[in-house]
N, C-alpha and C positions, 0 to 999 in steps of 0.2 A: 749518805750511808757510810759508815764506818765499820770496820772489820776487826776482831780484837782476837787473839789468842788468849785462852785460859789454863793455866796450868793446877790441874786438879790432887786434892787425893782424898780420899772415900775408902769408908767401912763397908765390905761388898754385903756383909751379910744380910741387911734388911731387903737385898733388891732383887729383881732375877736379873740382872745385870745391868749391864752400860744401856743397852737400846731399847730401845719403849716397845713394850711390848704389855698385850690386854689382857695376860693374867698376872699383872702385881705391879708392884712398884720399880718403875728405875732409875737411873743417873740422869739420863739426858734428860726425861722427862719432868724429872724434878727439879733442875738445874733451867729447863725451859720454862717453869711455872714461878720460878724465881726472879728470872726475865721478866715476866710477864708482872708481877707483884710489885718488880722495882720501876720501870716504867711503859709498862701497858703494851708492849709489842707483844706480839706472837711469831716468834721463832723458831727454827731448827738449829739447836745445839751439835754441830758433828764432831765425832770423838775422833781419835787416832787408831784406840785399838775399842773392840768391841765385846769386853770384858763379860766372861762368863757370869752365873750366879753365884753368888760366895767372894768371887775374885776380888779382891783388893788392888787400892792405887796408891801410889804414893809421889808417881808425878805423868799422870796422865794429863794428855793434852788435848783442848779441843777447839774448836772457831764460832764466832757470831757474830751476825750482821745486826745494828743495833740503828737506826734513822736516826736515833736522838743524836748519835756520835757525844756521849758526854766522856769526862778525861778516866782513864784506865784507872786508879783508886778509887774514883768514885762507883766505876763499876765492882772493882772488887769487896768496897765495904759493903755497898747496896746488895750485891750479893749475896753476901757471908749471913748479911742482917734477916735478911727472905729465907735462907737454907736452913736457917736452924729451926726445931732440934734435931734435923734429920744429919747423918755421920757422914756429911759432904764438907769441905773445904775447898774454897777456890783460892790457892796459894799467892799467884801473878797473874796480872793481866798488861797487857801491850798491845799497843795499835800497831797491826800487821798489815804488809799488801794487798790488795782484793785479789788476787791470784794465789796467797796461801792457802793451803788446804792442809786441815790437821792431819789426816788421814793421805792423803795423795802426795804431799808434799815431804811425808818423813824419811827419810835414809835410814833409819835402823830403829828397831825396838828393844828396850832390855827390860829381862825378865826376872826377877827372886822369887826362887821358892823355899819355903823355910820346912825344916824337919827338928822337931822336938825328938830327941834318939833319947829314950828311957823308959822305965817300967810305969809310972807311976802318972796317972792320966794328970791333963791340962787343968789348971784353973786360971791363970791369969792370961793364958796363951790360948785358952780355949776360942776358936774359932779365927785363929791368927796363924796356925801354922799345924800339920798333920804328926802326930804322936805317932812315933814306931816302935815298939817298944823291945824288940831283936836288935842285940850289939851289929851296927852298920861298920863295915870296914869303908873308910872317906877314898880313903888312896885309890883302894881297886873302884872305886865307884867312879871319880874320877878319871881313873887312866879309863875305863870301860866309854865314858862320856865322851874322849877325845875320838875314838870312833866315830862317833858322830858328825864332827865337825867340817864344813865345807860345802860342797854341793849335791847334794841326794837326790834321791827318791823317796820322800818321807812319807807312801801310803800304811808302810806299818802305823806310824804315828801320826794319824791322821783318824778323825772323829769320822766315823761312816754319813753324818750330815755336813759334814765341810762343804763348803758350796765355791772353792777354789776351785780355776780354770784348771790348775794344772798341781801334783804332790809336789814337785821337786821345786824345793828352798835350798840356799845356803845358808847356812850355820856360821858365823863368825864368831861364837865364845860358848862351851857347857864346860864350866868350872864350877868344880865341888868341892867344901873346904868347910873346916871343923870347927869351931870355939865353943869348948865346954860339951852341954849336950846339944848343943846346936851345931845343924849341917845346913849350910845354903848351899842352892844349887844358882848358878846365876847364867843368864843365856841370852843372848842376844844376836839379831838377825832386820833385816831390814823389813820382812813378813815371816810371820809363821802360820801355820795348819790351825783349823781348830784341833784344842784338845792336843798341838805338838807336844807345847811342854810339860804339861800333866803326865802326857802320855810316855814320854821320854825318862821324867824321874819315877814312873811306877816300875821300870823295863830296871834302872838302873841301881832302886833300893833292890829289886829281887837280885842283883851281884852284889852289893854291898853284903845281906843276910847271907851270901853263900849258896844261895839255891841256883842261881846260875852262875854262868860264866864268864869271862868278858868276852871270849869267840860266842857266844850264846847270843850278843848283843847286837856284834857284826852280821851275824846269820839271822836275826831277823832286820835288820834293816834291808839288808840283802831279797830278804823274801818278799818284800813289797807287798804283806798280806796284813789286813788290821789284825786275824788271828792270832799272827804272829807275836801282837804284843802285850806285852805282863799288863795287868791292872793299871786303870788311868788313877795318880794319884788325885785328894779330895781337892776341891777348886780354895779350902782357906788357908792353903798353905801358899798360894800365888799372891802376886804382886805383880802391877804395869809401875817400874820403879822410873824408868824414862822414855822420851821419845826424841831424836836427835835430827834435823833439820840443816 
């Protein structure tokens, strides 16, 4: 038995996410059935992060036990060949310890969320990134962001089904920063909440437009109430961009 790390990325929108689930199509599963077409095992594919519907990857990570133990390009061509035409790429693969774990094993995740800042709707960016169409102030958004950063209580931004033991993560990056009409929000953390970072850049476009404030921001993190927080932004404006080991 041989253990392989895969380093993924995927179009989220055809899927209801990363984890197999009985109403649609998803990553794992697809990626499992790819296995299984290239040579005949039946597996469990485990991810790193557990990528909503819509969410995009561009270097998500995941593990499989394969008995054949054949050499890492060969799994990654056999793969790539089985996956298509479905909007999955398996980038690298590598023979890993039997004691890694995609998921258990990671020290940090980072996160991109892209904002199209202009009037005039998407067409080529359609379903790649969330349209705002209100002049966003970057700077105040950003300094509002850095509020954030460190060790919380993150039940404001926390999805009322999060199935986390406990709210409180640390934040080790929410930088926000400008090119053209494009605003990335980027964040990274060793775990996050479901719906943290969604929930985080909808809280902090409402300071960019002006409708709130940056102490607005502080006071609901403060308030430890999901009420407390502005609109979760849409899931195709995210990205699982890495995962660090």
């Amino acid at each position: 038995m041989a253990r392989y790390k895969l380093t993924i990325e995927y179009d989220g929108t055809p899927f209801v996410g990363w984890q197999r689930q009985a109403n649609g199509p998803s990553v794992q599963a697809t990626i499992e059935a790819a296995v299984k077409a290239f040579c005949g095992e039946e597996v469990t594919v485990q991810g790193a992060g557990r990528t909503d519907a819509g969410v995009h990857a561009t270097g998500q990570v995941a593990h499989v036990d394969l008995a054949s133990a054949p050499a890492p390009d060969t799994v990654r061509d056999a793969l790539n060949a089985h996956l298509r035409p479905h909007p999955i790429a398996v980038l690298a693969v590598e023979r890993v310890a039997d004691d890694f774990d995609a998921r258990f094993s990671a020290r940090r995740r980072h996160y991109l969320y892209r904002i199209v800042n202009r009037r005039p709707d998407l067409a080529l960016e359609r379903h790649r990134a969330w349209r705002v169409p209100r002049r966003l102030d970057e700077e105040v958004m950003h300094k509002a962001a850095q509020i954030l950063v460190g060790r919380h209580d993150f039940s404001t931004f926390r999805a009322a089904e999060c199935q986390a033991k406990s709210p409180v993560k640390t934040l080790d990056r929410l930088d926000v920063a400008r090119d053209g009409d494009l605003i990335t929000v980027r964040a990274a953390a060793r775990s996050f909440l479901h719906h943290q970072v969604r929930s985080m850049v909808g809280s902090l476009v409402l300071v960019g437009e002006g409708r709130w404030s940056i102490g607005q921001i502080a006071a609901a993190l403060e308030a430890r109430d999901r009420t407390a927080c502005g609109p979760v932004a849409p899931a195709e404006g995210l990205y699982l961009t890495a995962v660090e080991y």
